[in-house]
N, C-alpha and C positions, 0 to 999 in steps of 0.2 A: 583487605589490603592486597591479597594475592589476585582479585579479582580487577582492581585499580591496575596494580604492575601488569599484568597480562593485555589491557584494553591500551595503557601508555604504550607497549610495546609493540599491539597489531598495529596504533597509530605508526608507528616508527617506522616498520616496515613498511605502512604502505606509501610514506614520505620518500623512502629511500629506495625503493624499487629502481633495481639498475634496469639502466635504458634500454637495454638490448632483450630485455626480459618480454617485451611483447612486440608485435607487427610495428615494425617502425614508419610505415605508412598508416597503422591507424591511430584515430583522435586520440588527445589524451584527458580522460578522462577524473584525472585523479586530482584528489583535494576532498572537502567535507563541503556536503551537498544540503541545505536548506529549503523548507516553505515553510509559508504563515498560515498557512490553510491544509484541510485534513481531507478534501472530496475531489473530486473529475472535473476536471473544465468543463461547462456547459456552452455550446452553440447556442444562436441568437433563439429565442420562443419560435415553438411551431417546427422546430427543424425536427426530423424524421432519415435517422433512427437518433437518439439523442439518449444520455444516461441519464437516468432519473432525478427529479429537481423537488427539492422539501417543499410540501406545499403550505406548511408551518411557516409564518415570517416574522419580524421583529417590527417593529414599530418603524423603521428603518429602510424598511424594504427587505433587508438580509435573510438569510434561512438561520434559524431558529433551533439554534445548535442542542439546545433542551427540549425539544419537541421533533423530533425524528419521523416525520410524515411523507413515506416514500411516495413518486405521482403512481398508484396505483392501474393508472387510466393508461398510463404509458403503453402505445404499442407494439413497444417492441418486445414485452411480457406475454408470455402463454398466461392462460389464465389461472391454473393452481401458483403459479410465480408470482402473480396479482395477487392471490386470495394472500398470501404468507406475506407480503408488503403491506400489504391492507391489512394484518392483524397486530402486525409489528410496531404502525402507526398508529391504531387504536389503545395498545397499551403503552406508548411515549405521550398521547396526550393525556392520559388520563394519570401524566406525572410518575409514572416508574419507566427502568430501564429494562429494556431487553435483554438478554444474555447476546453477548456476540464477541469475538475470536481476542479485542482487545481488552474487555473486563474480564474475560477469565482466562488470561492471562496465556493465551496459544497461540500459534503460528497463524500469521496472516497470509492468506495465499494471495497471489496475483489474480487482477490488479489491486486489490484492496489493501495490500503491502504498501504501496505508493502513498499513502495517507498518513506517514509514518514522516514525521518530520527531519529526524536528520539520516542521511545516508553518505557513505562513500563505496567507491571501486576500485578492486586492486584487479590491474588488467596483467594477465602473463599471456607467452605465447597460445597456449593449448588451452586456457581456462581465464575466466573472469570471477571474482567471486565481487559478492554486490553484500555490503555490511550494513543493519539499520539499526538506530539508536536504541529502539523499545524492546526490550527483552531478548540481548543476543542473537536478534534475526538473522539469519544470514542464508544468501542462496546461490549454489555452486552452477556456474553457465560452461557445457562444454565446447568449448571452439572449432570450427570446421567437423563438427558431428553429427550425427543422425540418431533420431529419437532408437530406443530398441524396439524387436519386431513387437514383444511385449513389455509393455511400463508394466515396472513393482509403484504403486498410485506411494503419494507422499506426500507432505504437506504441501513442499515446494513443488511439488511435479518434477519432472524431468525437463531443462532448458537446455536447450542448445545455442549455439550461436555464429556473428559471424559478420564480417563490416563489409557494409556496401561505401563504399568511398569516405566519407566524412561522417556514416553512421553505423551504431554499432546496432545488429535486428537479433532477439532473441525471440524465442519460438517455446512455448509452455504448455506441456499435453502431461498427462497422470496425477492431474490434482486429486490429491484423496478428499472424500466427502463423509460426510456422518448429519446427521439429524440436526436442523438446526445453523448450519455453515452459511455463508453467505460472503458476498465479493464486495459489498456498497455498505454507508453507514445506514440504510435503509431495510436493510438483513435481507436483502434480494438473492433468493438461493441458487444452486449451482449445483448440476451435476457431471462425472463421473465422466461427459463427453466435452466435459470443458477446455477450450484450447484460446492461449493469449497471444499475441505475437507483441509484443516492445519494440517501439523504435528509439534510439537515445542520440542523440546529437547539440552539439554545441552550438548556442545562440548570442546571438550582441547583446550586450548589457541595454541599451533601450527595450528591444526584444521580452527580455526578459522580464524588465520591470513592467510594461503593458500588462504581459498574463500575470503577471501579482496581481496587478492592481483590479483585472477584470475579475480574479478568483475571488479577490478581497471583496466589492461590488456585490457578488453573489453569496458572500459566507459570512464578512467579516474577519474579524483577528481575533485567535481563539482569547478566552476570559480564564481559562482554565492550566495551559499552560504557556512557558515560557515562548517568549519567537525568536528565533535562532538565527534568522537573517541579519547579513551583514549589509543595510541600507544605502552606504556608503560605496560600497564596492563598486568599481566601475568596469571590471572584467566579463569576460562569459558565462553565462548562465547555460543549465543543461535543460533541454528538454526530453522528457519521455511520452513520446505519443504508444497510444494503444488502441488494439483491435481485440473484441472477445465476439468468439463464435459457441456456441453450448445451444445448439437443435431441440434439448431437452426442455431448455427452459426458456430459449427467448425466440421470439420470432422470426428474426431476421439476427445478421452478424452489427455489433453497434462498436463505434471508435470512441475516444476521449482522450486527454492528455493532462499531465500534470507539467508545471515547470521549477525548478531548483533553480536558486543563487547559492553564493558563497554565505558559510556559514560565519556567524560572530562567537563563535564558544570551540572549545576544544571538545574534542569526542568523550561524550560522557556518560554514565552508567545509570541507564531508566531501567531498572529490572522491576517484573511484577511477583512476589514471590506466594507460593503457596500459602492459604492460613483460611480460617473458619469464616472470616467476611465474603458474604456474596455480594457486591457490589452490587448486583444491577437487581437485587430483591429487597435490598437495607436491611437485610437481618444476617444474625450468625446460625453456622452451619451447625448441627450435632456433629461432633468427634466422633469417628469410629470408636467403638470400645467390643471388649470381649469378655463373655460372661466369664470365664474360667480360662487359666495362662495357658500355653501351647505347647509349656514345657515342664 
């Protein structure tokens, strides 16, 4: 209940945000943000540098939301980043799931935050902080600042930010890494010299509806959960383009973009909580236990 009252109340506040609380020349950004799809916009075949395309499909055409088959061939992969793509894919077609950041239940880093179906943004003068539905994500951007000379690494990294006319550009260096992490539903890994840069700006309601419908085209509409979009809505759509550079693991620096509409549901509580199911093994875990009390 207390967790219901606290998420009604961030909603409230970020509805009532007085005016004068951020750059009254930059966009406004606020309201509850939707997609119908969980991956990166894909450019037309062949384009170079491009994010990785399932090469699992559905009878349909679509990618093949149960078979997670990253393009391993991709060149924009060094090749130990290939070989962990390509194992990743060998154990999604052989019908089990991988371990990755949203079956056990941890912080998404950027860009792979973006996949994340519903979001909003409470913009103030000095800070923006960016709220996602799925397990009380959330990531603090500081405004008009500069990275430090050293990042302490974390999940979100350190963002900064800052509006070039009609767009708001964050800037993402200190993503912390660990064995296993990854940025794509493809488990395509990342290290330690990972840096994102966001662009986020408001688009026409036709605009908007195209990249649905091209994302939809390429993925489909999930089976699994709800779709948050409000179809109807004839307002502005957000878009967030992106750039990820990481020398460690990909070849060259590659772009992609997701796009938001207005969402049909009130801000709601997707939490994943701790417990003995491993999701992506289909069995349960052994319980800690101790031969003899501590005390």
């Amino acid at each position: 209940m207390y967790a219901r009252l606290a998420a009604c109340l961030l909603c409230a506040t970020a509805l009532a945000w007085p005016a004068d609380a951020k750059d009254a020349a930059a966009p406004d950004f606020s309201g509850v943000w939707a997609r119908t799809t969980f991956a990166f916009d894909l450019p037309p075949p062949g384009t170079v540098p491009s994010p990785l395309r399932n090469l699992a499909r559905r009878a349909n055409g679509t990618s093949d939301a149960f078979k997670l088959v990253g393009d391993y061939n991709n060149p924009i992969l060094k090749p130990e980043a290939a070989k962990i793509v390509k194992q990743h894919g060998e154990i999604s077609l052989a019908g089990k799931s991988y371990p990755d950041a949203s079956n056990e239940c941890r912080p998404l880093p950027a860009p792979y935050v973006l996949r994340i179906a519903q979001m909003q943004m409470l913009q103030e003068k000095d800070k923006v902080t960016i709220l996602y539905i799925q397990d009380h994500q959330v990531r603090h951007v500081r405004m008009n600042a500069s990275h430090p000379a050293h990042v302490t690494p974390s999940w979100s990294g350190d963002s900064v930010g800052h509006y070039e006319g009609d767009t708001l550009v964050i800037d993402t260096v200190g993503i912390k890494t660990r064995p296993g992490a990854m940025i794509d539903l493809y488990g395509t890994p990342y290290s330690d010299a990972l840096h994102v840069v966001e662009r986020y700006r408001l688009v026409d309601s036709e605009t908007a509806r195209a990249a649905q419908e091209r994302s939809e085209k390429e993925y489909g509409r999930p089976t699994t959960e709800p779709v948050y979009v409000d179809f109807g809505y004839k307002g502005k759509g957000l878009e967030a383009k992106f750039t990820v550079e990481d020398p460690a693991t990909f070849t060259m620096p590659w772009s992609s973009s997701v796009t938001y509409r207005r969402s049909n549901s009130d801000w709601l509580e997707i939490v994943c909580a701790e417990s003995t199911t491993d999701f992506y093994k289909d069995q349960t875990s052994t319980v800690p236990r101790a031969d003899k009390p501590d005390f």
